[in-house]
C-alpha positions as CSV (number, residue, x, y, z in Angstrom):
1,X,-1.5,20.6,-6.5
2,X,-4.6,18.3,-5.4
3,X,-6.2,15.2,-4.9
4,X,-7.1,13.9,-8.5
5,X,-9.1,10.9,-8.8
6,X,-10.3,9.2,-12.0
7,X,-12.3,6.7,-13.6
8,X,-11.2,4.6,-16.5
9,X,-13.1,2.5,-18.9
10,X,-11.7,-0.1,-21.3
11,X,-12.9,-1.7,-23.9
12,X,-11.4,-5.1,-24.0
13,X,-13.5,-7.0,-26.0
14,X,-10.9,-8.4,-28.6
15,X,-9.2,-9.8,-26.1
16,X,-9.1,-13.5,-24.7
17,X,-9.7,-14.5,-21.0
18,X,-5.9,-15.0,-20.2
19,X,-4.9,-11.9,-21.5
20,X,-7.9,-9.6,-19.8
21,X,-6.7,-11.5,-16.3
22,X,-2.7,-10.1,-16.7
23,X,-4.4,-6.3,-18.0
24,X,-6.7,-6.2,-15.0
25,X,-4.1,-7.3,-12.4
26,X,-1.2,-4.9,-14.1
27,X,-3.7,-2.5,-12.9
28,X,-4.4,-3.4,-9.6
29,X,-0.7,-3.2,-9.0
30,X,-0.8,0.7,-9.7
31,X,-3.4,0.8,-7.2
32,X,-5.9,0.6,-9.5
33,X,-9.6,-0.6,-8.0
34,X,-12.3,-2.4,-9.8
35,X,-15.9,-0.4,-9.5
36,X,-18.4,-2.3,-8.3
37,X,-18.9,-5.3,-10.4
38,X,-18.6,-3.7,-13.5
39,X,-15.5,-5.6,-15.3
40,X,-13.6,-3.0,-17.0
41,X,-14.6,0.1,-14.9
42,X,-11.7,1.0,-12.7
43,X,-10.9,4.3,-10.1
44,X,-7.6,5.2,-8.8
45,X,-6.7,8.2,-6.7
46,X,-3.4,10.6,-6.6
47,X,-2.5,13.3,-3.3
48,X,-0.7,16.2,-3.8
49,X,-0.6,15.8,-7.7
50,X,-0.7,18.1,-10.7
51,X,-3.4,16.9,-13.1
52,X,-1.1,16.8,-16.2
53,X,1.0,14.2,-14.2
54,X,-2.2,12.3,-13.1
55,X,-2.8,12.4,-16.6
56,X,-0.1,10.7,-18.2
57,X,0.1,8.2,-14.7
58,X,-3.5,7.1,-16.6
59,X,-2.0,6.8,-19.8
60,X,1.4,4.8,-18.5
61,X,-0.9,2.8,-16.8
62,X,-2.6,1.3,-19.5
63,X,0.0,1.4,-21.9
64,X,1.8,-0.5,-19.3
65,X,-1.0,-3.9,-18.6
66,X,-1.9,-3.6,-22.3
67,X,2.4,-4.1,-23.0
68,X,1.7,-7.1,-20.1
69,X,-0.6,-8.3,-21.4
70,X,-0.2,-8.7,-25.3
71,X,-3.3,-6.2,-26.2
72,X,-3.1,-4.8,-28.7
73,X,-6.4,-2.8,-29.5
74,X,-7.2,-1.7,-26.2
75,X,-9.6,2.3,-26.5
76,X,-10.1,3.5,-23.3
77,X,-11.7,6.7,-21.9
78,X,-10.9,8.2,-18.3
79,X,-12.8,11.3,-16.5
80,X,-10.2,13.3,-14.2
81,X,-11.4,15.5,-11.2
82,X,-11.4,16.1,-7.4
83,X,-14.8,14.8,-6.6
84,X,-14.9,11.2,-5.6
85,X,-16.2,8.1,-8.0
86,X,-19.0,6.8,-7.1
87,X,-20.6,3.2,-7.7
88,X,-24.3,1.9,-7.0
């Protein structure tokens, strides 16, 4: 087990205002965290974990504010690891 933290990218770009508003704030309640000011870069962070379950936590995740949310074309891409995510 370890500390697993990742950073997700969405592309949301068929979606309308409203519906990018419920996505992003299904997220922040998993304890998901905007990057910077970068609108649909996010970083989240898991102790003690195995990476397959931090893995499909992602994937819930998403699936989850997309559901929310009414999106539904919603690619993503997420990098996994132990180092911390950076922003500048």
């Amino acid at each position: 087990m370890a500390a697993y933290k990742a950073l997700l990218t969405v592309d949301l770009s068929g979606a309308n205002t409203a519906q990018k508003a419920v996505f992003y704030e299904s997220l922040k309640i998993e304890t998901w965290q905007r990057l910077g000011q970068m609108e649909s870069v996010w970083r989240c962070s898991w102790n003690d974990t195995e990476y397959d379950t931090a893995v499909e936590a992602i994937k819930a995740d998403v699936n989850k504010a997309a559901l929310a949310a009414s999106i539904q074309r919603y690619p993503y891409a997420f990098q996994l690891g132990t180092n911390i995510v950076k922003s500048f």
